[in-house]
C-alpha distance (Angstrom), angle and dihedral (degrees) to the residues before:
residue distance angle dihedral
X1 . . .
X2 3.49 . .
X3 3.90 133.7 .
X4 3.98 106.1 -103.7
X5 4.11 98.6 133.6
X6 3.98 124.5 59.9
X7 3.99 106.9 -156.4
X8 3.80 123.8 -179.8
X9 3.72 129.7 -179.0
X10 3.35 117.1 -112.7
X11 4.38 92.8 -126.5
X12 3.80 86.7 57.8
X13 3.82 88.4 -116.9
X14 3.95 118.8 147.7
X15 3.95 111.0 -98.9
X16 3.91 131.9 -162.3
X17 3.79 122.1 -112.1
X18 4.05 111.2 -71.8
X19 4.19 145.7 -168.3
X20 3.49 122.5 -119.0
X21 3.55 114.0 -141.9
X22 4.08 113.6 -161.4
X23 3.71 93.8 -163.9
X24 3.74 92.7 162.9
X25 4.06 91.8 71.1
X26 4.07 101.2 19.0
X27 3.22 122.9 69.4
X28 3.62 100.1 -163.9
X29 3.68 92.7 56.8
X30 4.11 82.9 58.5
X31 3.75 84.2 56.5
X32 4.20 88.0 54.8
X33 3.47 92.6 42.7
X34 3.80 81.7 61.2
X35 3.25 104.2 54.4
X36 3.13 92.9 37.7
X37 3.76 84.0 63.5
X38 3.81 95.0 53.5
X39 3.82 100.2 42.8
X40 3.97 92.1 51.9
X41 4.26 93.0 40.2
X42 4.06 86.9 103.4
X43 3.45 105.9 39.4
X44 4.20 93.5 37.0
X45 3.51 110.3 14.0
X46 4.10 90.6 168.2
X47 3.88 90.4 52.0
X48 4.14 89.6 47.8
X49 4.23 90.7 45.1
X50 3.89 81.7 50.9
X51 3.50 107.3 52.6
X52 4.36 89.8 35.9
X53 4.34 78.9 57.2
X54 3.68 80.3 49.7
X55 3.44 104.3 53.5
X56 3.80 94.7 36.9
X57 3.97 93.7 53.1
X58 3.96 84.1 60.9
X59 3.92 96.4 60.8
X60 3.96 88.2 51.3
């Protein structure tokens, strides 16, 4: 992969190297958004509700 994306936390604090998902446009990043979803339901059920609200709002 290749560095085409800056992203910076908001606090300022150092972050690890991420993935930008343009699930808006690609509809294979809606498909990892999804599982995404389901694999982090137990450990983070807010963040999994979230992104599920997400991905529903964009089939409206």
């Amino acid at each position: 992969m290749y560095m085409k994306y800056r992203v910076e936390r908001m606090d300022g604090k150092d972050m690890g190297p991420c993935f930008i998902l343009e699930y808006k446009k690609d509809r294979h990043a809606r498909v990892a958004l999804a599982a995404y979803a389901d694999a982090c339901a137990e450990d983070n059920p807010g963040l999994a509700q979230d992104l599920r609200w997400t991905l529903e709002e964009l089939e409206r």
